[in-house]
KETOR-791178 format. One record per residue: x, y, z of N, C-alpha, C, O in turn; residue number from 1; residue in one letter. Coordinates in steps of 0.1 Angstrom, whole numbers, plus 2048, in hexadecimal, padded with zeros to 3 digits. Last residue first. Example, Ala and Ser with C-alpha at 12.3 -4.5 7.8 and 13.67 -1.06 7.14 Angstrom:
880;7EA;847;889;7F5;847;881;800;84F;886;80B;850;2;S
884;7C7;84E;87B;7D3;84E;884;7DF;84E;88E;7DF;855;1;A
***
This chain:
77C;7C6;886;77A;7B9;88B;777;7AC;885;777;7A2;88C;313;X
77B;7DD;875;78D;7D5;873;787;7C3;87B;78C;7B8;878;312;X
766;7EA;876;76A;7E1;86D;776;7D9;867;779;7D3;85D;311;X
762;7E9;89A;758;7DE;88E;75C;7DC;880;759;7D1;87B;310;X
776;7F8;89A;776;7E9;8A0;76E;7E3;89B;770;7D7;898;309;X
771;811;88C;77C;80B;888;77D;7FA;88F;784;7F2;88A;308;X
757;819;897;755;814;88C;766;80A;887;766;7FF;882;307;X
765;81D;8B5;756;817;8B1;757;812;8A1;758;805;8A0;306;X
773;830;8AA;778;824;8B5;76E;817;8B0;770;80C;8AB;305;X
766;844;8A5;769;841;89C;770;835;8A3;771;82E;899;304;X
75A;84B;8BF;753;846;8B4;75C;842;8AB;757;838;8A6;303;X
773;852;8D0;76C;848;8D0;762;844;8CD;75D;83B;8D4;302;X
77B;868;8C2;787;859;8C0;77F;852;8CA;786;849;8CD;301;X
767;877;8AD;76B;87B;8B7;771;86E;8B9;76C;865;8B2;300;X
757;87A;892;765;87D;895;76D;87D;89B;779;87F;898;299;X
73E;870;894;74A;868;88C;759;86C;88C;763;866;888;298;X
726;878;89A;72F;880;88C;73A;87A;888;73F;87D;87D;297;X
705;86E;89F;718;86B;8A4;71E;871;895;71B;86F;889;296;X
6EB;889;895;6F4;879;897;700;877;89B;707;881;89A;295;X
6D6;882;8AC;6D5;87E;89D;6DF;888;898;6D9;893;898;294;X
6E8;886;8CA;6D8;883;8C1;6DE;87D;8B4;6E8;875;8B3;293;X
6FA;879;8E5;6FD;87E;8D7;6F0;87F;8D6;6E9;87B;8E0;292;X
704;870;900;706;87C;8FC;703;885;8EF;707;890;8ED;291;X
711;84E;8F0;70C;857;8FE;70B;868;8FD;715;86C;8F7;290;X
707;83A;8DC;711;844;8DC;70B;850;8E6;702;858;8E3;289;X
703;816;8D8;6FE;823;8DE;705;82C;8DE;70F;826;8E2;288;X
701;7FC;8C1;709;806;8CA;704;811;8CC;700;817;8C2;287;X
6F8;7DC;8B5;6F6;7E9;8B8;6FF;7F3;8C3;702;7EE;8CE;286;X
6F9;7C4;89A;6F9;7CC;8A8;6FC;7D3;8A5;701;7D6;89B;285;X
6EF;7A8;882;6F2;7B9;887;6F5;7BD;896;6F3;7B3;89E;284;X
6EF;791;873;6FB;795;876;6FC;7A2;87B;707;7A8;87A;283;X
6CE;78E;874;6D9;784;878;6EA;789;87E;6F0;785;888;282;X
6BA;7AA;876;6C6;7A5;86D;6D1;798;874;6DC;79B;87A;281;X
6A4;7A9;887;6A4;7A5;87A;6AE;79F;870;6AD;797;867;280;X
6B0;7B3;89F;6A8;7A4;89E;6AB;7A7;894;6B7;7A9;893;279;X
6C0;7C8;89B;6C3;7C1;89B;6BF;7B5;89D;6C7;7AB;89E;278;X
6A7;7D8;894;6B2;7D6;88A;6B9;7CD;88E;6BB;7C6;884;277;X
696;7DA;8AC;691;7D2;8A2;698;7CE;891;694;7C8;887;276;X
6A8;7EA;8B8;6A3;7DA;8BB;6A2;7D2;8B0;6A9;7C9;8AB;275;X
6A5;800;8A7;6B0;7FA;8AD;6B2;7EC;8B0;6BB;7E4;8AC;274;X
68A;80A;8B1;690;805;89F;69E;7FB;8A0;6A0;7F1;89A;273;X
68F;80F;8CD;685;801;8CA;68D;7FB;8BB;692;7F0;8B9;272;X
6A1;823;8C9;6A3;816;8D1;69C;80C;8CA;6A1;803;8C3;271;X
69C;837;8AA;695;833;8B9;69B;822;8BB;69A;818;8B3;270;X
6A5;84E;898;6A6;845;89B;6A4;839;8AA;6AD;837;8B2;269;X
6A0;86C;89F;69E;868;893;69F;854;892;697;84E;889;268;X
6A8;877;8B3;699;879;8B3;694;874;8A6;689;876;8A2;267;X
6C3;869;8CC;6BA;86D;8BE;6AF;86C;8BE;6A8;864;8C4;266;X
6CE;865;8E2;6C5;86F;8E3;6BF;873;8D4;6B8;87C;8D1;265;X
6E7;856;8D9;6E1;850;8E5;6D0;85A;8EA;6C9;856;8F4;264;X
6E7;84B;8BA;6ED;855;8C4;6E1;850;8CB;6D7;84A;8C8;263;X
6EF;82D;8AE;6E6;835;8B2;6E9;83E;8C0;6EC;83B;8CC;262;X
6FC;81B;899;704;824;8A2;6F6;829;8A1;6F0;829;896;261;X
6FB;7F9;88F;6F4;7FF;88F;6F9;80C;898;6FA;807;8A3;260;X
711;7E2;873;70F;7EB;884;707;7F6;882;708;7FD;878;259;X
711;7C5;865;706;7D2;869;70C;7D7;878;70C;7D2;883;258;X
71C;7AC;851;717;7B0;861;715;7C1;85D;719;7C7;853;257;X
70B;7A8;832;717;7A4;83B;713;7AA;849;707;7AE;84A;256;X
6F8;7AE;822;6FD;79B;820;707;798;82C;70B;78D;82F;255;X
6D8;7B6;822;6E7;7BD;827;6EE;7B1;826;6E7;7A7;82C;254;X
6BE;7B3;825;6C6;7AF;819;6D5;7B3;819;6DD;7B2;80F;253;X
6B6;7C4;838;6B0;7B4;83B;6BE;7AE;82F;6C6;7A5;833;252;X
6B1;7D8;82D;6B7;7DA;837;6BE;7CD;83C;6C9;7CB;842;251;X
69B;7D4;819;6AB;7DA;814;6B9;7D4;821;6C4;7CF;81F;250;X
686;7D2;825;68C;7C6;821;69D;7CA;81C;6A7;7C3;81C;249;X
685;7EB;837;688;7DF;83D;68F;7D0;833;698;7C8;836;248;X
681;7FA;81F;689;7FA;824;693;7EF;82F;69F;7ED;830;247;X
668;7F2;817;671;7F1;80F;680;7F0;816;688;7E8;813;246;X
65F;7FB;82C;65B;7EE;830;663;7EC;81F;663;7E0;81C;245;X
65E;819;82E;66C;812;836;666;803;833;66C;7FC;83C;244;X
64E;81F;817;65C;821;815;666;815;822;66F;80D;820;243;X
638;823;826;63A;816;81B;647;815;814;64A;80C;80C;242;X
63F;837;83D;63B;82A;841;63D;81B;832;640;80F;834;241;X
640;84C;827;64C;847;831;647;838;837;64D;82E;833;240;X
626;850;821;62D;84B;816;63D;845;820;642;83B;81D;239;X
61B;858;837;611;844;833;61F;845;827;624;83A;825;238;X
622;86F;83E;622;861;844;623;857;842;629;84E;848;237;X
62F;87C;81E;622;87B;829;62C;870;830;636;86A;82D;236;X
646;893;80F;641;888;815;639;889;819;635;894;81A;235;X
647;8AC;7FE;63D;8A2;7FF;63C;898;802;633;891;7FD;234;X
65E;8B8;810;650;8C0;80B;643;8B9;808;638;8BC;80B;233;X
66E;8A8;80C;66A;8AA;818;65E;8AF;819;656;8AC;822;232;X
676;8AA;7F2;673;899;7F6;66B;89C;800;660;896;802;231;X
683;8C5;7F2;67B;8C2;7EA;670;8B6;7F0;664;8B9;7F3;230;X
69D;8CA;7FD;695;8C9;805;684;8C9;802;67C;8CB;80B;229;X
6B1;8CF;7E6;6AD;8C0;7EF;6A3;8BF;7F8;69F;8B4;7FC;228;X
6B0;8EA;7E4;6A3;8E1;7DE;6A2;8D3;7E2;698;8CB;7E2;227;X
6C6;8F3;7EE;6BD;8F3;7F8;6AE;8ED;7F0;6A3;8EB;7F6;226;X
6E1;8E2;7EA;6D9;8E8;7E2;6CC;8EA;7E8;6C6;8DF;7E7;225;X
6FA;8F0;801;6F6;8E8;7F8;6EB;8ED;7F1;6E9;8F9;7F1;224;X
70A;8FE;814;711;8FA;805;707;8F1;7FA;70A;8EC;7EF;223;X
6FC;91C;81D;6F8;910;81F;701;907;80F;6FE;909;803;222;X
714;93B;81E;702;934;819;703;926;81D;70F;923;820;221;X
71A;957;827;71D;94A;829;710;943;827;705;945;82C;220;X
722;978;811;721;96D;81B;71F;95F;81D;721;959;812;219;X
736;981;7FA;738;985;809;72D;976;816;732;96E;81E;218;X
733;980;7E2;72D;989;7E8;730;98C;7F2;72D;997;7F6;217;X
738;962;7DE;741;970;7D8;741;97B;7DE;74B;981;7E0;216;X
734;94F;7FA;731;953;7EB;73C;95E;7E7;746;961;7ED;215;X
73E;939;809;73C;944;80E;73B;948;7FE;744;944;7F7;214;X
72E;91C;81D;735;91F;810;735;931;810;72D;937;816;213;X
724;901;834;723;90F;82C;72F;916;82A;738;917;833;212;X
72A;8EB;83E;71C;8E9;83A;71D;8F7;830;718;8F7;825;211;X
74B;8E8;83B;741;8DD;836;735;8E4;834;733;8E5;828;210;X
74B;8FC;855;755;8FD;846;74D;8F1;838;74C;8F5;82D;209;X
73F;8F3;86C;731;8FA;861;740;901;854;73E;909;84B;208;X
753;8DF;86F;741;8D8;868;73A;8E3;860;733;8E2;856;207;X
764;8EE;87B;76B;8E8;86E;755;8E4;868;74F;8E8;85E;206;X
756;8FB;88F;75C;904;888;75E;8FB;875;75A;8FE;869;205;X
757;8E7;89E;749;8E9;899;74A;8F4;88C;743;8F5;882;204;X
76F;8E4;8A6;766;8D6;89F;75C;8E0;896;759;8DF;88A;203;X
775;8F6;8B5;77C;8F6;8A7;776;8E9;8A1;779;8E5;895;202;X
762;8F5;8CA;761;901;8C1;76A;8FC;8B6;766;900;8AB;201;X
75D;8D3;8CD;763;8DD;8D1;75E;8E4;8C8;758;8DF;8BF;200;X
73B;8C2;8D7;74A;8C5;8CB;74F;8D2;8CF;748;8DB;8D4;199;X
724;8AD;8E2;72A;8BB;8E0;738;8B8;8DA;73E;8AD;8D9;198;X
705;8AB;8C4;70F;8A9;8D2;718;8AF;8D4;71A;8B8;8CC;197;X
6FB;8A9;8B0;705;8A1;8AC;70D;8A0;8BC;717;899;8BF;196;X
6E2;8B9;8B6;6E3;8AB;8B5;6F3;8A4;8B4;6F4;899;8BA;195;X
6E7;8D1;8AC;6E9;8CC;8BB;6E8;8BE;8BE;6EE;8B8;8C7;194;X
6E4;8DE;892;6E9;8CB;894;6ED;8CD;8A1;6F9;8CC;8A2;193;X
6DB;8F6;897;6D4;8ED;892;6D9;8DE;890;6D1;8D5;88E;192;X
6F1;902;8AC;6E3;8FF;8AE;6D9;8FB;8A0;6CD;8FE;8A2;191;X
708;901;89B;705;8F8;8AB;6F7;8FA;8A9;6F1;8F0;8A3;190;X
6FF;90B;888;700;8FE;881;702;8FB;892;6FD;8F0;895;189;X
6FE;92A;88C;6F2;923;886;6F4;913;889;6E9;90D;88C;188;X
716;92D;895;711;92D;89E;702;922;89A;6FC;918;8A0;187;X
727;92E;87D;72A;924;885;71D;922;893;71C;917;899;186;X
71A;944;870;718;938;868;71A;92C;874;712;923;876;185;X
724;957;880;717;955;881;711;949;879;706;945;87B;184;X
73F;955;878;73C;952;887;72B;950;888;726;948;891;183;X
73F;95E;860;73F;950;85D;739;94A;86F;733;940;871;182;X
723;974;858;733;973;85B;735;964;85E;72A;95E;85D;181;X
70F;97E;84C;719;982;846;726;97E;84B;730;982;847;180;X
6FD;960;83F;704;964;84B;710;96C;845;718;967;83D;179;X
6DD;94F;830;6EC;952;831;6EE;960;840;6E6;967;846;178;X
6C7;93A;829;6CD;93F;835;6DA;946;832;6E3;93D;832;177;X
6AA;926;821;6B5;932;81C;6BA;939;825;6B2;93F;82C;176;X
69E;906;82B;69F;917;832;6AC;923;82B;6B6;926;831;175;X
6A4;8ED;827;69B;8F5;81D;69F;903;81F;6A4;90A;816;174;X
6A4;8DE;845;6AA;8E0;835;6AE;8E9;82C;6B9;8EC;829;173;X
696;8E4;853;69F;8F2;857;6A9;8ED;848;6B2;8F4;842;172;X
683;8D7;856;67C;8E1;858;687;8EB;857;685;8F7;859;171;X
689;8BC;853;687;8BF;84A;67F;8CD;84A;677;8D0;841;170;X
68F;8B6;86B;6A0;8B6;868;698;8BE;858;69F;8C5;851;169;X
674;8B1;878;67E;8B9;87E;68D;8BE;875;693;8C9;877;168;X
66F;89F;869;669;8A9;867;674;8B7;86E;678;8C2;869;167;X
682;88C;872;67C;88C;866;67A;89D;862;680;8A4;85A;166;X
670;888;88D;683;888;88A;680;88D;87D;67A;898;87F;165;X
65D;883;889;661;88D;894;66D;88E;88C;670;898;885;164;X
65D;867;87D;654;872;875;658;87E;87E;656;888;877;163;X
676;856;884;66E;85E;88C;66B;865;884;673;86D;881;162;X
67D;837;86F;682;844;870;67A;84A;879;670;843;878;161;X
688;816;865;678;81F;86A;686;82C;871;691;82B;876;160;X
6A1;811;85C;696;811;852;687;816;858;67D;81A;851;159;X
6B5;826;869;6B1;81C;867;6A8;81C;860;6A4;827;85C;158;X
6D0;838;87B;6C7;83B;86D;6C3;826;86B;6CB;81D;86C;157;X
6EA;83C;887;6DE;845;887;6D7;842;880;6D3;84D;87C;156;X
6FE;82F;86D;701;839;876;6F3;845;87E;6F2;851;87C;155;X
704;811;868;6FC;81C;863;6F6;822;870;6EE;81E;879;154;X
71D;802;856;71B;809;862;70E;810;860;70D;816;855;153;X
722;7DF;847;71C;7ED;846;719;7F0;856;715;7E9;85E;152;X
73B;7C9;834;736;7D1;842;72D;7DC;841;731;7E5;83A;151;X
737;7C9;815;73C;7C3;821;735;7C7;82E;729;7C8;830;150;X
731;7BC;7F4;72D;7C8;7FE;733;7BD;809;734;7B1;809;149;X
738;7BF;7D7;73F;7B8;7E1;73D;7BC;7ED;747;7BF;7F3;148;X
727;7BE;7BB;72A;7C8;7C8;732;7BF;7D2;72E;7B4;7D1;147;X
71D;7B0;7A6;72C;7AF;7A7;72D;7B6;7B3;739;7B3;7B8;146;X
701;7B0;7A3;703;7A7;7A9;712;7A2;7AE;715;799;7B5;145;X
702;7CA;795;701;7CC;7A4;703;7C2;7AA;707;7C4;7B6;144;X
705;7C5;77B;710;7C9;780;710;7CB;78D;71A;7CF;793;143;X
6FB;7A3;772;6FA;7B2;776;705;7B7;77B;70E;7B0;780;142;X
6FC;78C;75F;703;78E;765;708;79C;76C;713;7A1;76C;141;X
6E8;774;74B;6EC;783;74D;6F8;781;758;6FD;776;75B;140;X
6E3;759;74B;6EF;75C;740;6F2;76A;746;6FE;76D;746;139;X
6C9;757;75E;6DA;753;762;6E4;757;75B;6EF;759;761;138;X
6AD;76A;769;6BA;76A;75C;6C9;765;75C;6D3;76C;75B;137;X
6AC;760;77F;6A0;761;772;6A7;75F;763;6A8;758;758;136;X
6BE;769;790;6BA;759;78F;6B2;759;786;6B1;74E;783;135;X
6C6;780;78A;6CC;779;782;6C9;76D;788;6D1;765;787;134;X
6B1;78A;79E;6AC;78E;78A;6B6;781;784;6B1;779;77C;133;X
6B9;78D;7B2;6AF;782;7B0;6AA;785;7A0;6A1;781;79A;132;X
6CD;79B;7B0;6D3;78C;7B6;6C8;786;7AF;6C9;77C;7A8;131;X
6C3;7B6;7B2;6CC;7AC;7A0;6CE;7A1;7A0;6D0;79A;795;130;X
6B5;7B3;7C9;6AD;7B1;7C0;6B5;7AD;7B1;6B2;7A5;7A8;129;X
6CD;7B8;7D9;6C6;7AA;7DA;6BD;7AC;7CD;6BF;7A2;7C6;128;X
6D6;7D2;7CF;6DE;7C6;7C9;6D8;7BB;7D0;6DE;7B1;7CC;127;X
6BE;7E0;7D3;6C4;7E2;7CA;6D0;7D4;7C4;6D2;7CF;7B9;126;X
6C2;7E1;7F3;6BA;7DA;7EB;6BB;7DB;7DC;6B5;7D1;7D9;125;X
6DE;7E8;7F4;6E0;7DB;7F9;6D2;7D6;7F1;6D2;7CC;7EA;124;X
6D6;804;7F1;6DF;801;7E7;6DD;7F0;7ED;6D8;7EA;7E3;123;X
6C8;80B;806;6BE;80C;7F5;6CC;801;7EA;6CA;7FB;7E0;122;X
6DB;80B;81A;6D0;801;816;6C7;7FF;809;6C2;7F5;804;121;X
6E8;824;810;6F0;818;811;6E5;807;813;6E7;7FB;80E;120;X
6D7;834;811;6DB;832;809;6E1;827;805;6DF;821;7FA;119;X
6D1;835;82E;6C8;832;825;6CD;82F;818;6C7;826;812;118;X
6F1;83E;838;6EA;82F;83A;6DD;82C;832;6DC;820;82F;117;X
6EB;858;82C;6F7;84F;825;6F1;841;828;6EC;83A;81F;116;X
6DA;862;83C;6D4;862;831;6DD;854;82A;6D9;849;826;115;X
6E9;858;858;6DC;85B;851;6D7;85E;847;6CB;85B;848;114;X
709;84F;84B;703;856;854;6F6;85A;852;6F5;863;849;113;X
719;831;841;710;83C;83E;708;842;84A;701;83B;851;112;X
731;81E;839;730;828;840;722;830;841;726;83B;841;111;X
739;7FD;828;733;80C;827;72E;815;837;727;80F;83F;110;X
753;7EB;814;74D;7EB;823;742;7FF;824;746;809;820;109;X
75A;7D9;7FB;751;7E3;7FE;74A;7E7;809;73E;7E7;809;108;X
778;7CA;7EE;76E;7CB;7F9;769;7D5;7F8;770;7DE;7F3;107;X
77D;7D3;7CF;77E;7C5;7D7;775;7BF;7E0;76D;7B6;7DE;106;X
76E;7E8;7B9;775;7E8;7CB;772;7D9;7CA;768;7D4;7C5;105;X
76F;801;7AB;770;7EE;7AA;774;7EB;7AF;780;7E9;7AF;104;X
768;818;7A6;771;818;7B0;777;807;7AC;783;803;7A9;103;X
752;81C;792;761;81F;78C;76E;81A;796;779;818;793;102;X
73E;80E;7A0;748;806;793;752;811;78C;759;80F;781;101;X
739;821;7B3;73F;814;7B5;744;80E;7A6;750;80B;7A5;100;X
72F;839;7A5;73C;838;7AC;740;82A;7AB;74A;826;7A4;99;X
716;827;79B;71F;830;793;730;834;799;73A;832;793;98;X
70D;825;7B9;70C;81A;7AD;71D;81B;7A2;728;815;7A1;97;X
705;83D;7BC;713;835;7C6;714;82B;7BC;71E;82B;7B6;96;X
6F2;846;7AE;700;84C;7A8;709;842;7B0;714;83F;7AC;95;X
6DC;833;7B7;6E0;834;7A7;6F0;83C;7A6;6F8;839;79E;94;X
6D9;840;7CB;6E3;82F;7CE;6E5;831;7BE;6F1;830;7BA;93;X
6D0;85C;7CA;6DD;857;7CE;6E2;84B;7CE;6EE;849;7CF;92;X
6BA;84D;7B9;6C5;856;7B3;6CF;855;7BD;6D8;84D;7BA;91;X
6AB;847;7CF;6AC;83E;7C8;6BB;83F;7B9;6C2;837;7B4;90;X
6AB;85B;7E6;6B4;84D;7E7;6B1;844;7DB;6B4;838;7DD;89;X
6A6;87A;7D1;6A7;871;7DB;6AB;863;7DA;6AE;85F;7CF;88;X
6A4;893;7C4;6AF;892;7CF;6A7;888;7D9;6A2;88A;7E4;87;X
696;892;7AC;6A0;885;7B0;6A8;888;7B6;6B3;884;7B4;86;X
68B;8B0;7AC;682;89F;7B3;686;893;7B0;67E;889;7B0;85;X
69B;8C1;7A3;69D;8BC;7B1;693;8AF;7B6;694;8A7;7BF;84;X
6B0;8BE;786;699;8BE;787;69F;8B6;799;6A4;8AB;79C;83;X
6C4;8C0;786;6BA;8CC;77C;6B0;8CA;786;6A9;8D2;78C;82;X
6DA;8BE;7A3;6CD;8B6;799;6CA;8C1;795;6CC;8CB;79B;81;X
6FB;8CF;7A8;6EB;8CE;7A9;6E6;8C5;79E;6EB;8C4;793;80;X
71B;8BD;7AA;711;8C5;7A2;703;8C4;7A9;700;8BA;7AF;79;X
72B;8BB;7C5;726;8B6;7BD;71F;8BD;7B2;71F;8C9;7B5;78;X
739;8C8;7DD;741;8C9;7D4;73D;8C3;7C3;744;8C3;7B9;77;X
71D;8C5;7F1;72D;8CC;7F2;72F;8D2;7E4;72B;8DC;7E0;76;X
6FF;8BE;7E0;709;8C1;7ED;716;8C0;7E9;719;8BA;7DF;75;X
6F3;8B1;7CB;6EF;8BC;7CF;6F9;8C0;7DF;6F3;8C7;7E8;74;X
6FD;891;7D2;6FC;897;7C7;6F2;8A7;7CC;6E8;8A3;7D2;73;X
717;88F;7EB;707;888;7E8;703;892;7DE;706;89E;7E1;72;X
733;885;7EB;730;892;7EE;720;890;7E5;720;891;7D8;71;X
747;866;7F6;740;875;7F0;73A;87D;7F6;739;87F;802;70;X
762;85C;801;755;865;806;750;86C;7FF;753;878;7FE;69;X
778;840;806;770;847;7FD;760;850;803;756;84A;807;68;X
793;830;80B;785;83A;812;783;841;809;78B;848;803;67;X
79E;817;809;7A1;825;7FF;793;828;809;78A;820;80C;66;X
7AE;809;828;7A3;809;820;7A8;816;816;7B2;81D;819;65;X
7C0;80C;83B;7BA;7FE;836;7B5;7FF;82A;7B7;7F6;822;64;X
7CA;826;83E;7D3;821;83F;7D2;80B;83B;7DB;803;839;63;X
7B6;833;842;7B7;838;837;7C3;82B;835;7C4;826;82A;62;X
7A7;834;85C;7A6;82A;854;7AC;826;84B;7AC;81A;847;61;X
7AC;84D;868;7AF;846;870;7B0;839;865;7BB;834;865;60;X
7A3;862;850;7B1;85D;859;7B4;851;85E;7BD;84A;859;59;X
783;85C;853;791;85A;845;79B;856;84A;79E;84B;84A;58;X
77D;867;867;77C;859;869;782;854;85C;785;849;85A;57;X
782;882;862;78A;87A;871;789;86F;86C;794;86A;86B;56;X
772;884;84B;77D;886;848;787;881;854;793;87C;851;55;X
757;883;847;75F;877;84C;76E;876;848;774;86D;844;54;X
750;89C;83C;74D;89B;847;74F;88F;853;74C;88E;85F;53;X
754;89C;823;760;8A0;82B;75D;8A3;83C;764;8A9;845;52;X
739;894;814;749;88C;818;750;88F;820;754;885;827;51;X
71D;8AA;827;72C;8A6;81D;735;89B;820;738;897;82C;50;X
6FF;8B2;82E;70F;8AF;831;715;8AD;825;710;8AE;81A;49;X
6E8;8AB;82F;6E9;8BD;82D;6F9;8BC;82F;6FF;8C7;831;48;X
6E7;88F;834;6DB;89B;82B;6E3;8A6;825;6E3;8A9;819;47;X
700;882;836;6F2;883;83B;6EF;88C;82D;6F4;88D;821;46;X
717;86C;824;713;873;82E;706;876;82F;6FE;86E;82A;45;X
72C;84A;824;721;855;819;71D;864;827;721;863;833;44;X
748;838;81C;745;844;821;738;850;820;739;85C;81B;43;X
751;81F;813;74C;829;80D;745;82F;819;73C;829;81E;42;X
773;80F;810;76B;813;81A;761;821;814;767;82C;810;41;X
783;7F6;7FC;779;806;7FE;76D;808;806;761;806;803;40;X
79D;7EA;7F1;792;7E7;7FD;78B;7F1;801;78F;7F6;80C;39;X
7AA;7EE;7DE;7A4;7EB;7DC;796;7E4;7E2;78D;7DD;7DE;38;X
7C6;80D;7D9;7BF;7FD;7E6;7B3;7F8;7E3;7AC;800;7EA;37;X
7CF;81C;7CC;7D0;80F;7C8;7C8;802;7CE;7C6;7F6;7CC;36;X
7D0;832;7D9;7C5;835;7D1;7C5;826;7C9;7BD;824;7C0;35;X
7D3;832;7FF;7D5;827;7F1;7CA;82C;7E5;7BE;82A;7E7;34;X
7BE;849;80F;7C8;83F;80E;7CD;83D;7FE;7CB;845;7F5;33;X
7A5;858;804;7AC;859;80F;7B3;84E;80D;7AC;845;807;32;X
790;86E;7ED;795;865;7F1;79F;866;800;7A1;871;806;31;X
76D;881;7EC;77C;87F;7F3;781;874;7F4;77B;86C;7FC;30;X
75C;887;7CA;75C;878;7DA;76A;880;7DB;771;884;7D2;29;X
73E;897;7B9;74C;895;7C2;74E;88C;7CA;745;888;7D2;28;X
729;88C;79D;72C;88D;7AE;73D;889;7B2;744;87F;7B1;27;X
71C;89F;788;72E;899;789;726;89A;798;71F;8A3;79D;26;X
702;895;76F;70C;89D;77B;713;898;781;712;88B;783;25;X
6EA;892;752;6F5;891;75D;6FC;89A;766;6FC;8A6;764;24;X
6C3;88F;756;6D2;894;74E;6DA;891;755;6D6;88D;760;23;X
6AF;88A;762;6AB;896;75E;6BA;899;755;6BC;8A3;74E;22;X
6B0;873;765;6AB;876;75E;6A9;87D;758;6A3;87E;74D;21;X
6D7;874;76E;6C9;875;775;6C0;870;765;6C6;86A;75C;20;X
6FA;867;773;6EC;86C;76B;6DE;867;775;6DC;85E;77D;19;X
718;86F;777;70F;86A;77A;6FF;86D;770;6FD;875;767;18;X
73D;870;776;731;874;772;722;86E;775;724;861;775;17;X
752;877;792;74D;86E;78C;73B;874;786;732;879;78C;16;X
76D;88C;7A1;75D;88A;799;75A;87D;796;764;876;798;15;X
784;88D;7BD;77F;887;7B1;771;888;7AB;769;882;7B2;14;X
79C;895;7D1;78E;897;7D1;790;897;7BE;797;89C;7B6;13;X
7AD;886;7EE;7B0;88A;7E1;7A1;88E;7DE;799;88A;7E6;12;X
7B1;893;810;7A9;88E;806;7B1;891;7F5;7B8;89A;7F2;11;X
7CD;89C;825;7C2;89B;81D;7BF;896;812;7C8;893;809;10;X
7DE;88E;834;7D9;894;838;7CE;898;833;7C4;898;83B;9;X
7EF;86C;82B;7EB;879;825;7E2;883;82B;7D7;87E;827;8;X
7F3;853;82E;7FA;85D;839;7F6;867;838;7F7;86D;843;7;X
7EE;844;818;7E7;843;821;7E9;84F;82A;7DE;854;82E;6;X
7FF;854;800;7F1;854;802;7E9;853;80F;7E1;85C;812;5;X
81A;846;810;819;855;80B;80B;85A;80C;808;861;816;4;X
813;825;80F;814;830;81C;810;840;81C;809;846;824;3;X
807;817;7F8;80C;825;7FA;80D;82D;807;808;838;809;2;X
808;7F4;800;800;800;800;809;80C;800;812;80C;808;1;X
***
């Protein structure tokens, strides 16, 4: 392995082209380690975040794995969708899709923090369903049935979700906001991800460097495309409820062991869901993160402790 690479402080940063219906766009990914290693830890993130938001938990790994973190199509460093009513998990596993066969990873162990972990299940159903196409069709040979998926973390986030929770994270999405100074940018992002628990001032400092961008003009805006917050606008209830029972089989279809990280005060992911993840999946358990909501951020050396013993174990 390239020592030089692994050792490396920062990310290399890469496009990969992608397509919608509505047409194409480049989503950005940060690498970390060996651009040769062919054991790839994928790294996805939340909602309103970025790649570089597993940039602690890059480091520490970088030295096993090529880490790979995109940057979820309308956020950071990605292009915007034309038509915002595919900013959702069916298009994002459609672009990880797209990433993964350029990466051609060996192993495929995945990371995902609430949105990322939905993602990361749409994608597992996605390759049980090629599994059961090529019993129909034996001569074929899909390209999803080639995934080599391994280990999955999924950080906060399960297939039943709190309509509270939900609503809650989808009432400050949307909200056009800028700050003529960056201190008032930093202040915004403690108090809307209080959830994440406490962090020093130069933590919190580096996250809202991630959530907001400072224009030409002078001030500090939200980095992403505030139409993601489209899906929110017309969810119902009854449609969330027929979504997670897709979701459960997704969840169900994970081929390797499962850790489930639920902050210990989330209003998005409930104990009970918890349970009932780890009854269902044969190879799952669960870990509590004391002090946190929705969600463990992954930075701090005993979360990332947490994910590094489940996937070196």
């Amino acid at each position: 392995m390239n020592s030089h690479s692994a050792m490396c402080s920062e990310p290399r940063l890469d496009y990969v082209m992608c397509a919608s219906p509505a047409g194409t766009h480049r989503m950005a990914y940060w690498e970390w380690g060996d651009p040769d290693n062919h054991n790839i830890l994928l790294c996805v993130h939340g909602l309103t975040r970025s790649g570089r938001d597993f940039d602690a938990l890059a480091q520490a790994l970088s030295s096993h794995y090529r880490v790979v973190c995109p940057d979820v199509v309308g956020r950071g460093a990605s292009d915007w969708l034309l038509d915002p009513t595919y900013y959702a998990i069916p298009q994002y596993v459609a672009d990880m899709l797209t990433l993964i066969a350029r990466l051609k990873p060996a192993t495929l162990d995945w990371v995902g923090t609430s949105m990322g972990g939905l993602i990361g299940m749409g994608l597992a159903g996605s390759v049980a369903v090629s599994a059961q196409l090529r019993l129909s069709h034996p001569l074929s040979l899909p390209v999803l049935q080639q995934i080599p998926l391994g280990k999955l973390v999924l950080n906060d986030v399960g297939p039943a979700l709190s309509w509270e929770g939900l609503q809650r994270i989808g009432d400050y999405v949307g909200i056009p906001v800028q700050f003529a100074s960056f201190a008032e940018a930093v202040a915004y992002v403690r108090q809307t991800l209080a959830g994440f628990g406490p962090h020093t001032d130069a933590e919190w400092e580096d996250m809202t460097r991630i959530a907001f961008v400072r224009t030409a003009e002078g001030p500090w805006i939200k980095h992403y495309d505030l139409r993601i917050a489209l899906p929110f606008t017309t969810q119902t209830e009854a449609a969330m409820q027929l979504a997670e029972q897709m979701l459960w089989q997704s969840y169900q279809s994970w081929p390797h062991q499962v850790l489930i990280m639920r902050g210990q005060q989330s209003d998005l992911l409930g104990a009970s869901t918890v349970q009932e993840m780890v009854a269902r999946h044969p190879a799952a358990h669960s870990v509590e993160v004391a002090g946190v909501g929705h969600a463990p951020t992954l930075r701090h050396a005993d979360q990332i402790a947490i994910v590094e013993q489940f996937l070196m174990g």
